[in-house]
N, C-alpha and C positions, 0 to 999 in steps of 0.2 A: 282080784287077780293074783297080787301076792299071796293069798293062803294055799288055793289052787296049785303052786307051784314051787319047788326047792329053792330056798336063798338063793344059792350060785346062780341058778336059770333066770329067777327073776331079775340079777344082777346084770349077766349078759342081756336080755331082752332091754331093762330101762338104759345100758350103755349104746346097745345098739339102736335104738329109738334116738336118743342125743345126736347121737352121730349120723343117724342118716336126716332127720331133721331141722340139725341147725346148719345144714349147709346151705339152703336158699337163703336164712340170715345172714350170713357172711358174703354169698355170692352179689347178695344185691344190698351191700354197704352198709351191713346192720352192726351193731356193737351188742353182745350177749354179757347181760349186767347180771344176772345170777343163774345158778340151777336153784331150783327150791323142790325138791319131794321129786315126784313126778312129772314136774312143770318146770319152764325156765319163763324170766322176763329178758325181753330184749327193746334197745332202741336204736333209731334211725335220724340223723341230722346232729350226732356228734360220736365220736371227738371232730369228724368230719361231715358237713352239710352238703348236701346236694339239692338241686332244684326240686326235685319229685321226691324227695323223700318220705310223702303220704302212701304215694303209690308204690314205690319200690316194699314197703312195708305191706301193703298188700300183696303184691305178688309174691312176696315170701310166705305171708299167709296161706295161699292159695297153693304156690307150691310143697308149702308142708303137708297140708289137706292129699296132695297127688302123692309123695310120699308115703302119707299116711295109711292109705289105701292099700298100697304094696304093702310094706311094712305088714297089715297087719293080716294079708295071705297069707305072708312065710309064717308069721308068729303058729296061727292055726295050723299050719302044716308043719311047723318044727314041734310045738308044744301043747297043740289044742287049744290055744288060748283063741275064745270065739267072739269074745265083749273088743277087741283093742281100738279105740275110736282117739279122736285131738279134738279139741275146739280151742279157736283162735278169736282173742277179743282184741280190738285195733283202737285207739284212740290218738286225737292227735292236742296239742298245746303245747303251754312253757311249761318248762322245768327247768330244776337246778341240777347241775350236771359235774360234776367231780370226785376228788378221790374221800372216801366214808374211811374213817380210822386211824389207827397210828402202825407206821412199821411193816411188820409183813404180813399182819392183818389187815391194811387196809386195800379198797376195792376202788375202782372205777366204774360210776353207776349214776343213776338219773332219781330226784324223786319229786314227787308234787302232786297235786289233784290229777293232773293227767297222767300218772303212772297207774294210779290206783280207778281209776274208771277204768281204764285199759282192764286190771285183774275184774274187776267186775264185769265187764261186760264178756270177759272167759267163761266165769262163773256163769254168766245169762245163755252161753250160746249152746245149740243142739250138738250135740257130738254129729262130729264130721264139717264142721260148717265154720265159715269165719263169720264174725259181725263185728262192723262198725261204728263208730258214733255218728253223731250230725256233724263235728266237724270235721270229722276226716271225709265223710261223704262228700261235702259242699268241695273239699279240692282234688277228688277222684272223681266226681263225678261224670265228664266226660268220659272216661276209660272203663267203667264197669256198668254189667247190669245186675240190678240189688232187687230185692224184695223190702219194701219198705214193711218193718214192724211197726210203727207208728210207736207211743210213748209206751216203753215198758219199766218194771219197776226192779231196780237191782241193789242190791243189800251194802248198807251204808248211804246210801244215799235216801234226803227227805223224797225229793220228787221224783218224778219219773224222767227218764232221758229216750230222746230217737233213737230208735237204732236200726242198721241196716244188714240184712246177710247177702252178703256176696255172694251171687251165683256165678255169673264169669268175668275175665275180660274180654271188652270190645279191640278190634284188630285199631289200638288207638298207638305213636311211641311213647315212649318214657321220651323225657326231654335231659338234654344238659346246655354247658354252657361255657362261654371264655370269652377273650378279649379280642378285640379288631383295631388293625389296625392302616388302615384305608379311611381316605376319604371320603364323608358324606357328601352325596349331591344335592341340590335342590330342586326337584321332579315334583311337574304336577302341580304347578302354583304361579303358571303363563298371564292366567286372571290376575290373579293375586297382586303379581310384578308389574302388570301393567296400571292398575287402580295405582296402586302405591307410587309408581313411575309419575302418573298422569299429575299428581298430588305436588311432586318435587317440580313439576316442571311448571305448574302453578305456581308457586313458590316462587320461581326465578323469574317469573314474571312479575313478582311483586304484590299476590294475594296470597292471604291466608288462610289453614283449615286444619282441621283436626281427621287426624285417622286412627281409629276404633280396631288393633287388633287383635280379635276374641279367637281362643281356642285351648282347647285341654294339654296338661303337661305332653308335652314330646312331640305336639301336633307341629314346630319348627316357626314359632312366631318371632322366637330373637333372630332367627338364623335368615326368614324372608326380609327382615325389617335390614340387617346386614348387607343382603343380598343385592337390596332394591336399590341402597345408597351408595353400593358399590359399582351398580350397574349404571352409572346416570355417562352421559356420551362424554369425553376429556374437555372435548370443546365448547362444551355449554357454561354459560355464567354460573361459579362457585356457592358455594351455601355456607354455612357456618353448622356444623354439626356437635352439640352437647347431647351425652350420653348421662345416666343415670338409673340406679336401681334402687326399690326398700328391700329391706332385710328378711328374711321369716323371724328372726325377733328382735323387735324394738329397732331402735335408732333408724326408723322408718323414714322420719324429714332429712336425718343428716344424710341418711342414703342415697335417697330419694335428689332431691332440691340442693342438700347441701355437698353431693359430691360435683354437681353440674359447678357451683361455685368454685369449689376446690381448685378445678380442673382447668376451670377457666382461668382463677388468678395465677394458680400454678404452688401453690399448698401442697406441701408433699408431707406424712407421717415424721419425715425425718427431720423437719422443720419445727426449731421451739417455739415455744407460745410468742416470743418476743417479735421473730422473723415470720413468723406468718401475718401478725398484726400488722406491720411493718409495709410486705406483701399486698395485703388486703386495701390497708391506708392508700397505695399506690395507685392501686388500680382504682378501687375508686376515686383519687386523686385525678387522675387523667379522664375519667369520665366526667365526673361531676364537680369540678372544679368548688364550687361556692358549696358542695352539699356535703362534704366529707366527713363534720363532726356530727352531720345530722341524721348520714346513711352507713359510715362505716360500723357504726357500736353496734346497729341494730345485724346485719350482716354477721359479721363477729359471734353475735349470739346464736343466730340460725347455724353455725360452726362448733358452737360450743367452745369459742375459746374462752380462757379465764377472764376476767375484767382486768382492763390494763387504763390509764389515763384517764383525767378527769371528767371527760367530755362520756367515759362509758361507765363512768360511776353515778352520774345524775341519771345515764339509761336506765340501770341497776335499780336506780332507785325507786322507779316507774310502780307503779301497780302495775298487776299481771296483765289488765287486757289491754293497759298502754303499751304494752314491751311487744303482746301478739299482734297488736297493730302494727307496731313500728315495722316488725319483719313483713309483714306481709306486703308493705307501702315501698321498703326496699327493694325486697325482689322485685315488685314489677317494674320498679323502675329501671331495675337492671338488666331483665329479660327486656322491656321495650327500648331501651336504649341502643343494646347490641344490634335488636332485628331493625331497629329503621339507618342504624348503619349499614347492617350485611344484612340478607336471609338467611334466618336462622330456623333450622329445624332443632327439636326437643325431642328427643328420645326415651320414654320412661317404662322400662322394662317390668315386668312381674309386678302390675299392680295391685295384683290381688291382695300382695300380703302389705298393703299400703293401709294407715292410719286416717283416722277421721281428720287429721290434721292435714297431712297430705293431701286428702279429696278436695279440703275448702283451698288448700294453695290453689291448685290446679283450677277447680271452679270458678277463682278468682281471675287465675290468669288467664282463663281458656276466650277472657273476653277482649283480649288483646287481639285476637286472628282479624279482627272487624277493621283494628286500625294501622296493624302493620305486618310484612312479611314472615310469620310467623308461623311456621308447621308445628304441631305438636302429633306425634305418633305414640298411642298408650296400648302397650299388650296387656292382656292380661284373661284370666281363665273363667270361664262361663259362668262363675257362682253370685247367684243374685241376690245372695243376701253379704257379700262382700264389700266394703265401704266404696270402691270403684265403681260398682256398678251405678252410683247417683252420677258419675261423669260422664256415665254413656245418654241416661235420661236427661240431664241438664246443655250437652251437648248436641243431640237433636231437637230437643225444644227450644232452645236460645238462639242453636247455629242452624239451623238446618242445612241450608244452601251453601253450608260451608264444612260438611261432617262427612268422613265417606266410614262405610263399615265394611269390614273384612272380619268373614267368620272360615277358621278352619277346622275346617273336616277332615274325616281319615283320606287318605290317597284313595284313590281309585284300583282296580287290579290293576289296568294296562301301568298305570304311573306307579304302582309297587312294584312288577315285575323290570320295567327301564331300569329304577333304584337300584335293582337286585344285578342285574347287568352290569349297570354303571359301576357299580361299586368294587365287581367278582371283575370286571371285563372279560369276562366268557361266552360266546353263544352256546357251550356242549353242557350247561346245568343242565341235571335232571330235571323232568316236568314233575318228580316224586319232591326236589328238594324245592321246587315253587312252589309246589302245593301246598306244602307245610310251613313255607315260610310266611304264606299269603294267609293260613289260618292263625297264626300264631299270631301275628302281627296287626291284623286286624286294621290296616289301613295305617297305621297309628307309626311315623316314621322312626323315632325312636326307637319303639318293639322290633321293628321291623331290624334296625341297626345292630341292637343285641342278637337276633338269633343268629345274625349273620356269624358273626362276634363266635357264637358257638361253633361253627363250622370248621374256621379257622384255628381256634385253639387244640381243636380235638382230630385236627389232620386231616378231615375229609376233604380239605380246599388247600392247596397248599401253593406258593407265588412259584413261578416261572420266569426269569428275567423280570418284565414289569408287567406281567400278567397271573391272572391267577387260574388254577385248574384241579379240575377234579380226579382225585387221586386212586376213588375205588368208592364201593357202594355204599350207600348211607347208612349206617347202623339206626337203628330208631329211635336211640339214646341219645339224639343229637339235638335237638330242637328245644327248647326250653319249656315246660309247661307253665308256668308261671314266675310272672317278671319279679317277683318276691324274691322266691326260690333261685332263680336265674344267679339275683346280685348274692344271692346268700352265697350259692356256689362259687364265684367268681372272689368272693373277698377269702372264701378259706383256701384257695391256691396263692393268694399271696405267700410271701416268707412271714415268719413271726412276726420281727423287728415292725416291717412294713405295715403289718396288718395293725398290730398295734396302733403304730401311729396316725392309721384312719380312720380307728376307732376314736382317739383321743381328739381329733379332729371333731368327727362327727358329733361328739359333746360340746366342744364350741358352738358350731352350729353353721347353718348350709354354706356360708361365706365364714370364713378363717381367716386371722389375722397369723403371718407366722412366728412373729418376736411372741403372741401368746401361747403357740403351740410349742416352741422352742424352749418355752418357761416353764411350761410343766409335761415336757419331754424327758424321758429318764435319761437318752444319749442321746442331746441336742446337737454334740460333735457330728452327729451320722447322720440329722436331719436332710439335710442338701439332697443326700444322695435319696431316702427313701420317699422324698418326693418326688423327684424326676423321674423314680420307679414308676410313683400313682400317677402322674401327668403321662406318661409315657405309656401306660396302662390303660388312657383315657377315662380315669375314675375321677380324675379332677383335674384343672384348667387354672390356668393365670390369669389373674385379673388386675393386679396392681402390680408394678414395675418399684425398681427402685431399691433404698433399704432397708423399707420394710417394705416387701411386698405382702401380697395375699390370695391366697388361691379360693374358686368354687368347687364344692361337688358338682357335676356337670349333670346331675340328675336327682332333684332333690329325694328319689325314691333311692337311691342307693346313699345317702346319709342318714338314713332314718332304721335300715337293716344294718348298718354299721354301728347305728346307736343300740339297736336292738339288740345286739351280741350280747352287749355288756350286761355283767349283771348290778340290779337296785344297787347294793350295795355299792359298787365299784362307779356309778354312775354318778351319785352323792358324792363320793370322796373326789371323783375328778372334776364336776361342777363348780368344788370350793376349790380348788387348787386353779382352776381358771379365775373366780371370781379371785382371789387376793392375785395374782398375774396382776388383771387387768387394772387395781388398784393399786399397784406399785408403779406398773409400766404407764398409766395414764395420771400418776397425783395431780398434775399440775393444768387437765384438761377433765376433769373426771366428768363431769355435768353432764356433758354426751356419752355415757355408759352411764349413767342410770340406770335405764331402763333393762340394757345386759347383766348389771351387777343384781335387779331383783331379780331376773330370772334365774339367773346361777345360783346364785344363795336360796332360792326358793325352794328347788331343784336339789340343792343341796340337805334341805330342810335345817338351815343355819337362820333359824327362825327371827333372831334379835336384828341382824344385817338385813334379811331380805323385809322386812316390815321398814325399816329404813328405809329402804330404796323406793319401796312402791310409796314411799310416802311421796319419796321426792318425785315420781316420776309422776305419779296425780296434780302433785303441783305445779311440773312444768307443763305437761297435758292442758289442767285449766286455764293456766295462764296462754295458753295460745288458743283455748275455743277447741280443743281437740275433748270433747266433751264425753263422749263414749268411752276413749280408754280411759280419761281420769276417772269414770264411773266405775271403771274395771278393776284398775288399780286399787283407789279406795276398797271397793267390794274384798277384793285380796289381803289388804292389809288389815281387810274387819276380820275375816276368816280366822286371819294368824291372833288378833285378839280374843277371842270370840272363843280360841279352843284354849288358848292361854297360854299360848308358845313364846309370849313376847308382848313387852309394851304394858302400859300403865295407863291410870288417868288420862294424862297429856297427850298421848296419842287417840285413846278414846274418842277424847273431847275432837282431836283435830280432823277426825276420818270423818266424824258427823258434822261436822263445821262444815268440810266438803262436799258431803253428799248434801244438808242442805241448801248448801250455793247450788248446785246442779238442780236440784230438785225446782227452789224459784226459776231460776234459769227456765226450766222446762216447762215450769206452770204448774207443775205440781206441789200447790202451796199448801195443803194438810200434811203430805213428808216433808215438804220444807219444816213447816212448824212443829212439828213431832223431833227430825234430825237438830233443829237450832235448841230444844227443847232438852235434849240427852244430853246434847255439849256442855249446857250449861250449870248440867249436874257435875259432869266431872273436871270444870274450870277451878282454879285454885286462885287466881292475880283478879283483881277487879277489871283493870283494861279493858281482860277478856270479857267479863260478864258484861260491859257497857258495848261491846263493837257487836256481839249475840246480839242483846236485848236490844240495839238496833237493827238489825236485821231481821228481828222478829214483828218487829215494828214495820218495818219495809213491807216485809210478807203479808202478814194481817190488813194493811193497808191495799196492796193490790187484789187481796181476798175479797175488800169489799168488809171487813170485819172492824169497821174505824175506833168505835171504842176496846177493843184487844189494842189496838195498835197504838191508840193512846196512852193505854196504861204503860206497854210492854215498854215505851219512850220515854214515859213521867219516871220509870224506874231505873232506867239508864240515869239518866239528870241527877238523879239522889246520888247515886253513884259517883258521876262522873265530875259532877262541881267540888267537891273538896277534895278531889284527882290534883287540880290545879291543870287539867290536859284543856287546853282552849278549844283541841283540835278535835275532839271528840264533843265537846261540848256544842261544839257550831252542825257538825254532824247529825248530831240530834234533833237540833233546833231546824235545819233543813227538812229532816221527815216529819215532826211535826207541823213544818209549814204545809208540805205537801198533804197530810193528812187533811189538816183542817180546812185547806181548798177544796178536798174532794166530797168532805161533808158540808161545804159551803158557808163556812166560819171564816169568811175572806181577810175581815179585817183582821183578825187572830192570825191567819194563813202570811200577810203581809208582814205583820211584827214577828215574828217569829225569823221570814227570811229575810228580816232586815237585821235584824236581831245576829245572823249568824254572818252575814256579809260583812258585817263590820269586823267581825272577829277573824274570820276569811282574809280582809283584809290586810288585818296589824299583822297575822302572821306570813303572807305574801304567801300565799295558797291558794295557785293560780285552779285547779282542781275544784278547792272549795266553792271558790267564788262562783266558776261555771254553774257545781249543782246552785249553789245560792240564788243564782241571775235565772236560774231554768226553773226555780219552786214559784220565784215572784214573778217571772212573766205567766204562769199558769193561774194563779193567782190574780194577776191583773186582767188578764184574757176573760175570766170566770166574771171579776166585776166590773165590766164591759171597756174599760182605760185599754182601749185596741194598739194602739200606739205605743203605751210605756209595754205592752204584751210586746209588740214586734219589738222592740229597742232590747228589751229581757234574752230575749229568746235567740235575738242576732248574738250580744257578746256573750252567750252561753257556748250557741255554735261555735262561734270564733275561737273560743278557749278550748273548746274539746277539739276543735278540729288540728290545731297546733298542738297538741299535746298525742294525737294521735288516738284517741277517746273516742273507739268507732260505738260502744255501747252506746257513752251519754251521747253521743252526735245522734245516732239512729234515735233518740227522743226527743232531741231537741229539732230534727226536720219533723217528726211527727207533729210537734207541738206548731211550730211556725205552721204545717198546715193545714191544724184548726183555725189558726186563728185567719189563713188567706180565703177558708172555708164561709168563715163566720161573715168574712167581708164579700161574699160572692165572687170572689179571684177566683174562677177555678183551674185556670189553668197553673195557678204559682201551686193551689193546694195539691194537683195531681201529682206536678213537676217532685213535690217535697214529701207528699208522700210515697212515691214510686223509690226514692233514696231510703225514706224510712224501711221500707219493706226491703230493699236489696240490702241494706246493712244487717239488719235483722237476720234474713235469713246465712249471710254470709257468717258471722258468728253463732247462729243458732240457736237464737232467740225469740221464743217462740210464743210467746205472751205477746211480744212488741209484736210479731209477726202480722199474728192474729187480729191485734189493732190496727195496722197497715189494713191490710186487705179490709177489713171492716169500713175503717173510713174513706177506701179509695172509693168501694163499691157504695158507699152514700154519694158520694160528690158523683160519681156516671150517674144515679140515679137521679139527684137532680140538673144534670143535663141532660135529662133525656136520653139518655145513651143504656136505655134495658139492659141489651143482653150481656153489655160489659159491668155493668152492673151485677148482675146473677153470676157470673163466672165468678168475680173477685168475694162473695159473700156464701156463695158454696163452698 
């Protein structure tokens, strides 16, 4: 075209092309990042973001194309020019968006994989035509109709990419978006309020039950559960109401379980470690008079307070599954204590994001409804592979007649358009602005609450005394096209400062603590105020009073596009500037941020710190039977070794130490002995290599592999006797007793646990002794002395049961009923295996399990009782 034509002409022609062109970019909120040649790039969603900003990027498209058109009549008729055509390539993604350069060369412009598909797919398109990618299609797709090209191949790229040419738009609006500020009603959930009603009113008569409420974010589960406890008549007899939520990261029990305590004893953040003990001591003082040194340490822990007194220094000192016992034996005591005083209902919000630890609390307790006033009500979101959802199946199999369920759904029209009423109190809305409210919204009360939200901000509704009215016709720009785009739009009409600061939030994480956000706030002086902006805003909510309060996002979908703002980089630097916060602000309580400080340092990729944490946070995981995240944890911490970001030997060794505990635990004894196998390689102390190569021993032996397990224990012994450690030496001497019982070396299997009982003994190693007494009554059981068996096998229980040893305990009733088996007792053997099996499964062990069921379904079978028999052996 330029040879055809004089400099100067050409000059004016590619000026006036620019200029009549990039006005659809400007007019529908584009940012024009270069001229290049012939061509310009442009983008859409900054420095300012809008909800539709896929499609406003279209219609610019399209109206260049209508431009185009024109444009290139007059060219032909001013200069003959007969070829002048556009193509417009559209993609949508992230980029990195800023100023390129130094000085008065630098530029404000976008670059990334998604700028450069975008030139390509220019490059691909027919002159005259726009084309898009797949994903800008997938969020325009409502609004246009396309020709799908199927996969085409465009230069720089290996494979092929979709792509779409825009033929028109459908008569669809562009959407926007703002803030509301009116009260939501609760419409449309008459069922709902009265199940939940009928439940409390039960309750106050003195039976217990569980209510199941399932539904997707914003379907309004916290807000009926609120609703229903509010609504109960003045004059009916009282309840006791504890509330509780988990977190979306980590600190899931203390959230969970351990704020209901909190709250109860009256534990405030602003409380030192001294005065909360103090607190705690109290209260359980006045409940449990004679049980305070036996229930407060454990309590205390479920808190995460430091260790104080010497009564929680011998807890301390516990093994791990003594110490998850001890909590779990606590709490209920303290949940059934309160409800056969009062009714008490339980409240346990969002328990989706609930821990494997959390499920088995609750599973535990949920068997309390049976014997005292006791409601438990648990929301949480339809996802079945979510650790809650075993509480809904454990809950109708255990409880039936005592479970109700409430699942919610989107509103209905008639009950979205009341809402929409309720809300506006107007009869004169458009049937245009229902219609679109009812599309958008999709039932879903929440959605429904934002578009409203839109209307309001951008004028078309505007208040009247204490009513609200429609001001003029609806532009079509009003309605949000997507809840994404919605928040995106609504955080960049914040002020700077403000926006900021819910970004830097939103790196903490959906719940906020503010003494954390004020710590790595650049002007924490101005804090106060630009929360009351966001609270006032409705973008976040008060949740904690006091002085140190803490607020929620009120929509976990608008903290996650506030996290999204920021860029990798920026998200890393604030990650670590939270993680040491929370380490300064919490030294003296740290234990319970664990599990926040791996995430932040992980998140941060402060690789040394976060391998620390997930260490610790697997170990306090295992030690409570929360078995899944310590599997997760470990898994994490191998990761960070594995690529060589952190950590040595000693941690090597201790990741696989863990995951082979898990792995026995689980019954997978070939990774157990693989995992105890690698430890042992990068062990350096001997100790280590004798408490391994006992456990390797342990392993082989429930394999069924007795001479491995011999050896793996004869090797320990070499080791461990000129140790001078008694206590590992009697250790050993137990697995070998038990070994050589199971290959029926009895009299060997006797000496052995005689042999370590003694030594159990001198050192007053009430533990020991237990396994000691539990090796020789299996042993004596095996060579028929039925009697020194049950006499073994009683003070084995005994000991573990006082020590809180629900593991050994779950063997020692297995053991007790073989041996009531042996004797044709069967109803002692059912009685003691039916405990065997509920311990089992309540920690998660899954070997014993398997053994429970095994021998329940022998002893139905020989009583005759078939089909209970076949049930427990399937």
């Amino acid at each position: 075209m330029a040879e055809s034509m004089g400099a100067e002409d050409f000059l004016d022609l590619v000026n006036q092309a620019f200029d009549t062109m990039l006005i659809p970019v400007f007019e529908y909120g584009g940012y024009l990042a270069r001229l290049e040649g012939d061509g310009f790039k442009a983008f859409f969603g900054a420095p300012e973001a809008h909800e539709d900003d896929p499609l406003r990027a279209v219609r610019a498209g399209l109206a260049i194309q209508e431009r185009a058109q024109v444009l290139a009549k007059e060219f032909a008729r001013r200069w003959g020019v007969t070829n002048f055509a556009v193509r417009v390539g559209i993609n949508t993604g992230p980029v990195v968006v800023g100023r390129v350069g130094r000085g008065t060369d630098a530029e404000y412009t976008a670059m990334g994989i998604a700028m450069n598909l975008a030139a390509r797919l220019e490059s691909a398109a027919r002159p005259g035509t726009v084309l898009i990618s797949e994903d800008t299609y997938r969020l325009v797709a409502p609004y246009v109709e396309v020709e799908d090209l199927g996969l085409i191949q465009v230069k720089g790229k290996r494979d092929p990419v979709r792509a779409y040419e825009v033929r028109k738009l459908r008569l669809r609006p562009d959407q926007m978006y703002g803030p509301l500020r009116v009260h939501t009603p609760l419409v449309g959930r008459s069922v709902e309020m009265a199940l939940l009603g009928e439940a409390l009113r039960r309750l106050r008569q003195g039976e217990g039950g569980i209510v199941l409420v399932i539904g997707e974010a914003g379907m309004g589960k916290s807000r009926l559960i609120a609703e229903a406890c509010r609504a109960q008549p003045a004059d009916a007899a009282g309840f006791l109401c504890l509330e509780g939520r988990p977190y979306a990261e980590g600190q899931v029990v203390r959230g969970a379980m351990g704020d209901l305590l909190r709250r109860y004893v009256g534990i405030g953040d602003e409380d030192s470690p001294g005065d909360a003990w103090r607190k705690l001591y109290a209260a359980v003082g006045s409940r449990f008079p004679g049980q305070v040194e036996e229930l407060a340490p454990f309590l205390g822990l479920l808190l995460g307070l430091p260790p104080e007194g010497g009564a929680l220094e011998r807890v301390i000192s516990l093994d791990p599954e003594a110490t998850g016992r001890g909590i779990f034996r606590a709490l209920r005591l303290w949940l059934e204590s309160l409800a056969r005083e009062y009714p008490l209902v339980l409240v346990l919000d969002d328990l989706q994001w609930a821990d494997e630890l959390s499920v088995r609390l609750l599973a535990d307790l949920m068997a309390l409804v049976e014997d005292v006033p006791l409601l438990f009500i648990l929301s949480f979101r339809p996802e079945r592979e979510a650790a809650c959802w075993q509480l809904r199946r454990l809950a109708q199999r255990e409880h039936p007649d005592r479970t109700r369920e409430i699942v919610l759904s989107g509103l209905s029209i008639e009950a979205a358009m009341e809402m929409i009423d309720y809300l506006l109190e107007t009869e004169s809305l458009p049937e245009q602005i229902h219609r679109l409210i009812l599309a958008r919204s999709e039932g879903n009360p929440m959605f429904l609450e934002e578009v409203v939200r839109s209307l309001i901000e951008h004028g078309v509704l505007a208040r009247s005394g204490d009513r609200w009215r429609v001001t003029g016709d609806v532009p079509a720009s009003l309605i949000p096209a997507s809840l994404h785009g919605a928040i995106l739009a609504r955080l960049d009409r914040l002020d700077r400062p403000t926006r900021r600061t819910l970004q830097l939030a939103a790196v903490i994480g959906r719940t906020f603590n503010v003494r954390v956000l004020e710590a790595i706030s650049e002007a924490p002086e101005t804090l106060p105020g630009r929360l009351e902006r966001l609270e006032r805003a409705e973008i976040i909510r008060l949740v904690r009073r006091g002085e140190d309060p803490e607020y929620i996002f009120r929509h976990a979908l608008t903290q996650q596009v506030a996290y999204d703002t920021l860029l990798v980089r920026q998200r890393r630097a604030i990650h670590r500037r939270i993680a040491a916060a929370i380490e300064q602000l919490y030294a003296d309580r740290l234990a319970e941020h664990y599990e926040r400080l791996a995430y932040h340092y992980a998140a941060a990729e402060a690789w040394p710190e976060a391998l620390t944490y997930h260490l610790q946070v697997a170990r306090q995981a295992q030690a409570r039977f929360a078995n899944t995240q310590a599997m997760e944890h470990y898994r994490r911490a191998w990761e960070i070794l594995e690529q060589g970001r952190a950590g040595g030997d000693k941690e090597r060794a201790q990741v696989r130490e863990g995951q082979g505990d898990l792995a026995a635990l689980f019954g997978r004894y070939a990774q157990a002995v693989e995992r105890y196998e690698e430890a042992l390689r990068w062990v350096h102390e001997d100790l280590d290599r004798v408490r391994l190569l006992r456990k390797l021993g342990d392993v082989c032996a429930r394999w069924g592999r007795y001479d491995e397990a011999i050896a793996y224990l004869e090797r320990g012994l070499e080791i461990a006797q000129p140790l001078d450690s008694g206590r590992e030496v009697a250790r050993l001497l137990v697995a070998l007793s038990q070994v050589y019982a199971r290959r029926g070396d009895l009299e060997r299997s006797i000496e052995q646990g005689e042999r370590a009982l003694e030594i159990f003994r001198r050192l007053d190693d009430r533990r020991g002794q237990a396994e000691a007494y539990n090796s020789l009554g299996i042993a004596c059981w095996a060579k028929g002395d039925v009697d020194a068996a049950v006499s073994y096998h009683e003070r084995s229980m005994l000991a573990r049961a006082s020590m809180g040893d629900i593991y050994g305990l779950a063997g020692s009733y297995n053991n007790l009923g073989a041996v009531y088996a042996a004797r044709g007792e069967w109803e002692k053997a059912l009685s003691h295996y039916r405990r065997a099996r509920d311990l089992c499964r309540q920690i998660g062990y899954q070997h014993g399990l398997a053994a429970a069921y095994d021998n329940l379904g022998e002893v139905y079978r020989q009583m005759g009782r078939q089909q209970e028999a076949m049930a427990c052996l399937e």
